[in-house]
C-alpha positions as CSV (number, residue, x, y, z in Angstrom):
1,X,98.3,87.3,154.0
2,X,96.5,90.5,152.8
3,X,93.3,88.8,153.0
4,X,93.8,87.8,156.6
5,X,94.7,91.5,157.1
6,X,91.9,92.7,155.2
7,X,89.6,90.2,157.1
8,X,90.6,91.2,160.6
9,X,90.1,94.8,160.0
10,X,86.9,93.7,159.1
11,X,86.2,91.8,162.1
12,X,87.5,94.8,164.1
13,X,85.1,97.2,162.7
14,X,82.0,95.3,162.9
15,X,82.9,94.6,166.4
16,X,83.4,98.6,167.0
17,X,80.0,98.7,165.3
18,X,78.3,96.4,167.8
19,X,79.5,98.6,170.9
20,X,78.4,102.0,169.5
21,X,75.4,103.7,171.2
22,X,72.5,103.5,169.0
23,X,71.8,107.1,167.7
24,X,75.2,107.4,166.9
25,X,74.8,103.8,164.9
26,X,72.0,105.3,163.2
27,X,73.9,108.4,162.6
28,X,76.8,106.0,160.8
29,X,73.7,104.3,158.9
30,X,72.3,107.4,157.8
31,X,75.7,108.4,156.6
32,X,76.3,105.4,154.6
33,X,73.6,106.1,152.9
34,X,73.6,109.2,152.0
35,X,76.6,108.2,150.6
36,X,75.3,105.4,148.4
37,X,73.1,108.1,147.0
38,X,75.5,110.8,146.5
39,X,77.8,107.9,144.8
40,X,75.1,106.5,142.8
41,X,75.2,108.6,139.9
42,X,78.7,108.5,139.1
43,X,78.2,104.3,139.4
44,X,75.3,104.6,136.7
45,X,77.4,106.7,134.1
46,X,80.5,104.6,134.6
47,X,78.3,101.3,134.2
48,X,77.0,103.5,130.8
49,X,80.3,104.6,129.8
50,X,81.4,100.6,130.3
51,X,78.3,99.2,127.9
52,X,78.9,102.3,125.6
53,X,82.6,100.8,125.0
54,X,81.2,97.3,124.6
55,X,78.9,98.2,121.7
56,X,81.6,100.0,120.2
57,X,83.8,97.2,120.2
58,X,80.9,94.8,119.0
59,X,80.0,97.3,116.2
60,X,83.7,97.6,115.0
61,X,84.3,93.5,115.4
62,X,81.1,93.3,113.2
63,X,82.8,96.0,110.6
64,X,86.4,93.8,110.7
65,X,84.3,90.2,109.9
66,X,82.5,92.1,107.2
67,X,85.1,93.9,105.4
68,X,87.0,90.3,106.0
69,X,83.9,88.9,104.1
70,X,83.6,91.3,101.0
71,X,87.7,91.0,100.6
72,X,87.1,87.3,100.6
73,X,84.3,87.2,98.0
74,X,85.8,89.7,95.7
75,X,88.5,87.5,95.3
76,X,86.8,84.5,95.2
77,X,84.4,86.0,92.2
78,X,86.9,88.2,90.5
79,X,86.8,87.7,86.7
80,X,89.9,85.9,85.7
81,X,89.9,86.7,81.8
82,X,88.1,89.1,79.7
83,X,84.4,88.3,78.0
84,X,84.6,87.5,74.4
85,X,83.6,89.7,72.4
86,X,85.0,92.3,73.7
87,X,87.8,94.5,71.7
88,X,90.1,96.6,73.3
């Protein structure tokens, strides 16, 4: 149901957009893009902020499997009884 609403409001504007006289159509176009430009550095540091937080999470999953690792083979190699020859 919200989609339908969504799409008719839509439908409604690009049909307000078809009767507007041209220079104000241009003036709307102009608008919109000086919007996109104003908007567009705040889209490129979130997009940097987003990959910044995926690396971390890569880096630390990295880190967990390792330390996962180096538990796993000091207790697979750990020495279960003194060397001989050895006195205490």
């Amino acid at each position: 149901m919200k989609l339908d609403r969504l799409a008719r409001a839509l439908r409604d504007l690009t049909g307000r957009a078809d009767r507007l006289h041209p220079a104000a159509l241009l003036v709307l176009v102009l608008v919109l893009v000086g919007l996109t430009y104003a908007a567009a550095p705040f889209l490129v540091t979130l997009f940097t902020a987003l990959v910044t937080a995926l690396k971390a999470a890569a880096f630390l999953t990295g880190a967990g499997i390792l330390a996962r690792l180096a538990i796993r083979a000091a207790v697979t190699y750990r020495p279960t009884s003194t060397p001989t020859g050895r006195t205490a």
